[in-house]
C-alpha positions in Angstrom: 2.6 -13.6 12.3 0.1 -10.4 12.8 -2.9 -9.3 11.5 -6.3 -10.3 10.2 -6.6 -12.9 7.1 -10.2 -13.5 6.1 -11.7 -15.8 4.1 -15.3 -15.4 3.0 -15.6 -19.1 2.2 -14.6 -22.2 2.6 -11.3 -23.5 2.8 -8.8 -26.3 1.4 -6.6 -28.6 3.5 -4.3 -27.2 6.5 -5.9 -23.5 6.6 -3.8 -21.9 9.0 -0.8 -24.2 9.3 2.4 -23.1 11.4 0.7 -19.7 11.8 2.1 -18.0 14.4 -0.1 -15.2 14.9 -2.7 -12.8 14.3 -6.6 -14.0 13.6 -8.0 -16.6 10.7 -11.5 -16.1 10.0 -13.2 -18.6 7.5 -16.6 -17.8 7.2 -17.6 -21.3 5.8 -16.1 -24.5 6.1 -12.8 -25.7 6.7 -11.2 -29.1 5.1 -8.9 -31.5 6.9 -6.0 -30.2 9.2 -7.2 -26.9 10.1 -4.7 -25.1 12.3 -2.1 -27.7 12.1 1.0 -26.9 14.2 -0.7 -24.0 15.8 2.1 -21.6 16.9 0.0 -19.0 18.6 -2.8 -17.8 15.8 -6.2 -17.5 16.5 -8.5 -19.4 14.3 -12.4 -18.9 14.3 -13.9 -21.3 11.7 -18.0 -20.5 11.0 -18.7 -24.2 9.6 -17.3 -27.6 10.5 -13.7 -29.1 9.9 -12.3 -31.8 8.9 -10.2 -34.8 10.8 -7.1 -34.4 12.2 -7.6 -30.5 12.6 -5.6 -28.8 15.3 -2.9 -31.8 15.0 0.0 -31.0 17.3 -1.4 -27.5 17.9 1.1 -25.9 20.3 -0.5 -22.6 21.3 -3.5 -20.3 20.0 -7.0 -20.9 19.5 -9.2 -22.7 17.3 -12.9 -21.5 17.5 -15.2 -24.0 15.8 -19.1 -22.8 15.0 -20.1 -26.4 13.5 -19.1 -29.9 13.8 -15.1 -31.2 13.9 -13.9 -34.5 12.2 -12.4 -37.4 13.2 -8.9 -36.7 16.1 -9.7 -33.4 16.7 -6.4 -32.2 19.1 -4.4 -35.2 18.3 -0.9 -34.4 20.2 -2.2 -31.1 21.3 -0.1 -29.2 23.5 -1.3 -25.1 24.9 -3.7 -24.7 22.6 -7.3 -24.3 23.5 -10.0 -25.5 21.3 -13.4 -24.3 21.6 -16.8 -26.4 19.5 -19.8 -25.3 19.2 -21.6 -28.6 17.5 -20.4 -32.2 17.6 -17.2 -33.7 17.5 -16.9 -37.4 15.6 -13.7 -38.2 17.8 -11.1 -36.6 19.8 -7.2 -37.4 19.0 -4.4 -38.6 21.4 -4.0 -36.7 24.5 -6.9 -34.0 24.0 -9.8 -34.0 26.1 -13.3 -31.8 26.7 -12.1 -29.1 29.5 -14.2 -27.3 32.1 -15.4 -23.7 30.4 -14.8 -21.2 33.6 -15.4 -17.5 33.4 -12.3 -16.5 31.8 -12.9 -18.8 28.8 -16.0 -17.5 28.2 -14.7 -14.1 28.0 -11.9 -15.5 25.7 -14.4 -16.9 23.6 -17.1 -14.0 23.1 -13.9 -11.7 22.1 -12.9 -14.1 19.7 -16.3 -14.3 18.3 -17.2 -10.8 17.8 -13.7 -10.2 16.7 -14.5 -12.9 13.8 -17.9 -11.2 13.3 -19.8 -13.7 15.0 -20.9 -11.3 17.7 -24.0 -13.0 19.9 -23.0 -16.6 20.2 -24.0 -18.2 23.1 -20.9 -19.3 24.4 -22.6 -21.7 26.7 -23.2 -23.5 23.3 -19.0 -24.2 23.5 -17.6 -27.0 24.5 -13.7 -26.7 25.8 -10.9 -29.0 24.7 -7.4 -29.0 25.4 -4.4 -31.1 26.3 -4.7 -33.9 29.3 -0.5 -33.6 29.5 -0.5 -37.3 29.1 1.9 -36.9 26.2 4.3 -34.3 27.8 6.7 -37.1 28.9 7.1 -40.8 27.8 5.3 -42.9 30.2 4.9 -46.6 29.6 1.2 -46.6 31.0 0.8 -44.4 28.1 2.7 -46.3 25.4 -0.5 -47.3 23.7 -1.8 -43.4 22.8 1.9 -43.0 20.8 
């Protein structure tokens, strides 16, 4: 719920599920499901991650340095999701956002919190929820 856990690696499957709070740092790679069920941590991955990572993330940060798997975001709600190199596919409801000033503040303290100080965080793409999935809507019965 608080504090710093940091991992000087890589990590397995689901690093950072149902955290609530406090800062992630994996200094290498991360498998499938990173940041599942986001609660509110903050999660700054050096390398890529794996498919289906920041499923159903409900609030918090994931920082990503390398590349991110197959439905990155799918069912995301508040979080915000920030990727550095290429995403293979986004999930249902999440979509590439606008960077504005205040994200890119957001994002350089994240980064030099994580030890990743001097990243160009023009390099960062954005993604986040389109609020399609908020409320059952037929027009959108397909992206259940």
């Amino acid at each position: 719920m608080s504090g710093t856990v940091w991992v000087k690696g890589n990590a397995s499957q689901s690093a950072g599920a149902t955290a609530h709070g406090g800062l992630l740092v994996i200094e290498g790679n991360a498998a499938a499901r990173c940041g599942i069920s986001m609660k509110g941590v903050d999660i700054v991955v050096g390398g890529d991650v794996g498919h289906m990572s920041a499923f159903m993330a409900q609030a918090g940060r994931l920082v990503i340095r390398g590349n991110a798997g197959e439905a990155l975001g799918d069912s995301i709600y508040e979080a915000r999701i920030y990727v550095r190199g290429d995403v293979a596919s986004l999930g249902a409801d999440c979509v590439a956002k606008e960077m504005r000033s205040e994200h890119h503040k957001e994002l350089e303290y994240l980064l030099k919190a994580a030890g990743f100080e001097g990243d160009d965080t023009a390099a960062y793409t954005r993604y986040g929820s389109a609020r399609n999935l908020y409320h059952f809507h037929v027009d959108n019965a397909s992206s259940y």
